[in-house]
GUZAVO-385800 format. One record per residue (C-alpha): residue number from 1; x, y negated, z negated. Coordinates in steps of 0.5 Angstrom, whole numbers, plus 2048, in hexadecimal, padded with zeros to 3 digits. Layout:
(pt NUM, (X, Y, Z)),
...
***
This chain:
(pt 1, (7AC, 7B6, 828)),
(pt 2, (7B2, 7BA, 829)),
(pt 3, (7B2, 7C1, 82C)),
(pt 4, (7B7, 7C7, 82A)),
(pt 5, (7B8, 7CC, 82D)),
(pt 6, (7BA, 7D3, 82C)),
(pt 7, (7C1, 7D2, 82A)),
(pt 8, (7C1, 7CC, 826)),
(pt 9, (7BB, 7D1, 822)),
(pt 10, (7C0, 7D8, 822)),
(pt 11, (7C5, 7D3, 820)),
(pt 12, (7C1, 7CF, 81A)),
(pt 13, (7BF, 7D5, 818)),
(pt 14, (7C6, 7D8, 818)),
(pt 15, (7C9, 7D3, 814)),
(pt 16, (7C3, 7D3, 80E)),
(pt 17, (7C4, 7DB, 80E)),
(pt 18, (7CC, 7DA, 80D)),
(pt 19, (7CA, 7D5, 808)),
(pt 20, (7C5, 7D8, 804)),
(pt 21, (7CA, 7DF, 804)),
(pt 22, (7D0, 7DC, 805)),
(pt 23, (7D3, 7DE, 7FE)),
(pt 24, (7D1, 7E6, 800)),
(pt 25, (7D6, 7E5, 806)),
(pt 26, (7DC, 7E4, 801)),
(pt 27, (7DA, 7E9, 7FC)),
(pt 28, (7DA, 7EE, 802)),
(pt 29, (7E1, 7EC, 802)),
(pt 30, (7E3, 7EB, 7FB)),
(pt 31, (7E0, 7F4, 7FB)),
(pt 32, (7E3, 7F4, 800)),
(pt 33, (7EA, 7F2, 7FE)),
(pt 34, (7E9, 7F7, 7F7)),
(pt 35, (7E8, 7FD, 7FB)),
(pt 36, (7EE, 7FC, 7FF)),
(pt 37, (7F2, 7FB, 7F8)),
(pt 38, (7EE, 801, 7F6)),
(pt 39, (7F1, 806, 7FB)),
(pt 40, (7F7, 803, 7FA)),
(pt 41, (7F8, 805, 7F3)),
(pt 42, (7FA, 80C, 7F4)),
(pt 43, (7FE, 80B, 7FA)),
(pt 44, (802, 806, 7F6)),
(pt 45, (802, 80C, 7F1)),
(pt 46, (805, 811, 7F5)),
(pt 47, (80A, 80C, 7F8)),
(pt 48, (80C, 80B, 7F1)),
(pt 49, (80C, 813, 7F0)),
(pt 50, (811, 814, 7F7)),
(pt 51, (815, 80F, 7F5)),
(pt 52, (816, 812, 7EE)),
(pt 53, (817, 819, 7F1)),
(pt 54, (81D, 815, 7F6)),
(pt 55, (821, 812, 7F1)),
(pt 56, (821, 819, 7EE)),
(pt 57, (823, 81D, 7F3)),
(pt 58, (828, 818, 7F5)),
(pt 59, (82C, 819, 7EE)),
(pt 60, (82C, 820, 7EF)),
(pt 61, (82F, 81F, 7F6)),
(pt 62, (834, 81C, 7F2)),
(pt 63, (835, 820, 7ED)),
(pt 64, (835, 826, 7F3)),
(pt 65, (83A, 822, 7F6)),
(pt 66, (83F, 821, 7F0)),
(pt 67, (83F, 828, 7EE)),
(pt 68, (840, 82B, 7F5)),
(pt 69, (847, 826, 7F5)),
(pt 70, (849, 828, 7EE)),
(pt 71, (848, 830, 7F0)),
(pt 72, (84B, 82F, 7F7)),
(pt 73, (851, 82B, 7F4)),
(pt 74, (852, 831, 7EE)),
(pt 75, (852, 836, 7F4)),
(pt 76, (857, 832, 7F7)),
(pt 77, (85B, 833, 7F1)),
(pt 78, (85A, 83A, 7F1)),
(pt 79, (85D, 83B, 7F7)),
(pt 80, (863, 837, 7F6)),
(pt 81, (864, 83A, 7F0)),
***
């Protein structure tokens, strides 16, 4: 008769836990993974809204920009006149 020691029984039952339980430790991972997705969303949400409010602020810009030519070239003008 074979005798087992105290490791080979933690390591046996180690394995028979993993085994009769093992679906639960990809299932942790799976709740996991939504949960992160989950706290994603609004964060996705806001960069979205940034991103929009950018665009907007560069036309803006823009126009700011071409309206400050216009008035400095008819001032130009002005004065030559």
């Amino acid at each position: 008769m074979r005798k087992i020691d105290h490791n080979q029984l933690s390591s046996i039952a180690g394995r028979k836990s993993f085994f009769e339980n093992g679906a639960s430790a990809f299932q942790a991972k799976e709740r996991r993974a939504r949960q992160i997705e989950e706290k994603q969303k609004p964060i996705k949400f806001l960069e979205k809204k940034v991103q929009a409010m950018d665009e907007v602020l560069a036309e803006l810009m823009a126009e700011d920009i071409a309206l400050k030519k216009i008035l400095v070239s008819s001032d130009q003008e002005l004065g030559a006149a």
